[in-house]
N, C-alpha and C positions, 0 to 999 in steps of 0.2 A: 845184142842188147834188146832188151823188154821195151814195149811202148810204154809201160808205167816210166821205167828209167828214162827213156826219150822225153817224155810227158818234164821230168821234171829237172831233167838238163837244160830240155827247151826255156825252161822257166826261168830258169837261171842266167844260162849262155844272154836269153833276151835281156834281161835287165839290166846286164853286164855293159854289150852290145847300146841299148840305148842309154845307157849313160856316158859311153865314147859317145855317141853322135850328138847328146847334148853339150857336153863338152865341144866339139867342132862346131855346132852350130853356135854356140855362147862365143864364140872363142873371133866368131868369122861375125858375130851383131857386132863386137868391142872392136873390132877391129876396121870395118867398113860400116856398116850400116846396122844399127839399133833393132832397125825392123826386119833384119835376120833371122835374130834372138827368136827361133820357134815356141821357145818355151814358154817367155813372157809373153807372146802373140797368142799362144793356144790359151796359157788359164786367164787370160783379159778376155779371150774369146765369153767363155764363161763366165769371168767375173765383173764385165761391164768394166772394169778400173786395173790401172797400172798397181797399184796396193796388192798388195799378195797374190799378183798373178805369176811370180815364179814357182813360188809354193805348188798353187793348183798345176800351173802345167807342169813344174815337175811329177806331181803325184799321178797325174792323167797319163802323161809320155812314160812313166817306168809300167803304169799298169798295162799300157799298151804294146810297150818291149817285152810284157811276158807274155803277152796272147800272142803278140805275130814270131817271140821265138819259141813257143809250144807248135803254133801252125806250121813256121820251115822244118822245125825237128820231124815232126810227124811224115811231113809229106820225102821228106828227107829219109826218114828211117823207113817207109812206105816202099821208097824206090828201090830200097839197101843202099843209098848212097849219104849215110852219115857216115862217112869215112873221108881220110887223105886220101888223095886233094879232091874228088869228085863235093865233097862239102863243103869247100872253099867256093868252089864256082856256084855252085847253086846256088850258096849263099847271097852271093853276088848278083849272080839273075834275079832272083827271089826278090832282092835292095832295088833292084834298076826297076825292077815291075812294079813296085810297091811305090817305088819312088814316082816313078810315072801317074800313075793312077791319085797320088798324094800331090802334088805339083798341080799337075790338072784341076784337082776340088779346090787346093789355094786361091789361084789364079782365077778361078773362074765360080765358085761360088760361096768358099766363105770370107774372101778379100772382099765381095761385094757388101754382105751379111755383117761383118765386121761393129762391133758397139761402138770404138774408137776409130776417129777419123785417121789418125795416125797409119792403120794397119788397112786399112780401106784400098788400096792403090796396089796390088800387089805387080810386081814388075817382073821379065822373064828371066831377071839375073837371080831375084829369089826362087821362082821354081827352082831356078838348075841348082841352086843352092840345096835345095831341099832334095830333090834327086841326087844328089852328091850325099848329103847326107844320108840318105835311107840305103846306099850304095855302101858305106861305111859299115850301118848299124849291119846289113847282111854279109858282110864281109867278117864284122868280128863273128859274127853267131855262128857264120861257119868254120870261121878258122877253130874259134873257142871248141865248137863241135867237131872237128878235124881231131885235134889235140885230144880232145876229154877220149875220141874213140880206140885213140892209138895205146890205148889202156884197158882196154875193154878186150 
């Protein structure tokens, strides 16, 4: 496979990928806790107001699932390991790293930063929450990328 193709599976597998994870992360606000909900937390981040902040963070979080699944693809196709199963585990690594580093800025500097009081407080069950999810979103991009290359 070409890096152009890589380039634009990545784009793809990404978007896919983060709309599983927004879906778990929506799914895990309704179900325990409201302030979960990364998505509404990200575009309130932005938009100062609960009013069309799932819009924004939806739009923000998809543009982002294509840049970080263009980044695993590449570094993926880099290694020669956009293939079964060595692309499933990266992926995974790839999630838990991203996840880590994602959790951390929560937790510790835009939960401070926050317009709404509501999202101000961030607690270690929401990191892990969010590490779980970014764990998810590289899990699908590599399986997605596993699958897409067993054709290739």
């Amino acid at each position: 496979m070409d890096i152009q193709t890589a380039l634009i599976l990545g784009a793809i597998c990404g978007l896919i990928a983060a709309f599983v994870m927004n879906l778990f992360m929506r799914a895990v606000g309704r179900c325990f806790d409201r302030r979960a909900d990364m998505v509404r937390a990200l575009g309130s981040f932005f938009t100062g107001k609960l009013e069309n902040a799932a819009a924004v963070g939806t739009a923000i979080h998809a543009c982002a699932g294509v840049v970080f699944g263009i980044i695993y693809f590449v570094i993926m196709q880099s290694m020669g390991a956009l293939a079964f199963p060595q692309a499933i585990f990266l992926g995974l690594g790839f999630g838990f790293f991203h996840g880590l580093i994602t959790s951390y800025a929560l937790m510790y500097y835009a939960s401070e930063r926050h317009p709404l009081e509501d999202y101000r407080k961030a607690t270690m069950q929401e990191g892990v929450l969010h590490l779980l999810g970014h764990m998810i979103f590289g899990l699908v991009a590599g399986l997605l990328g596993a699958l897409i290359t067993l054709g290739f």
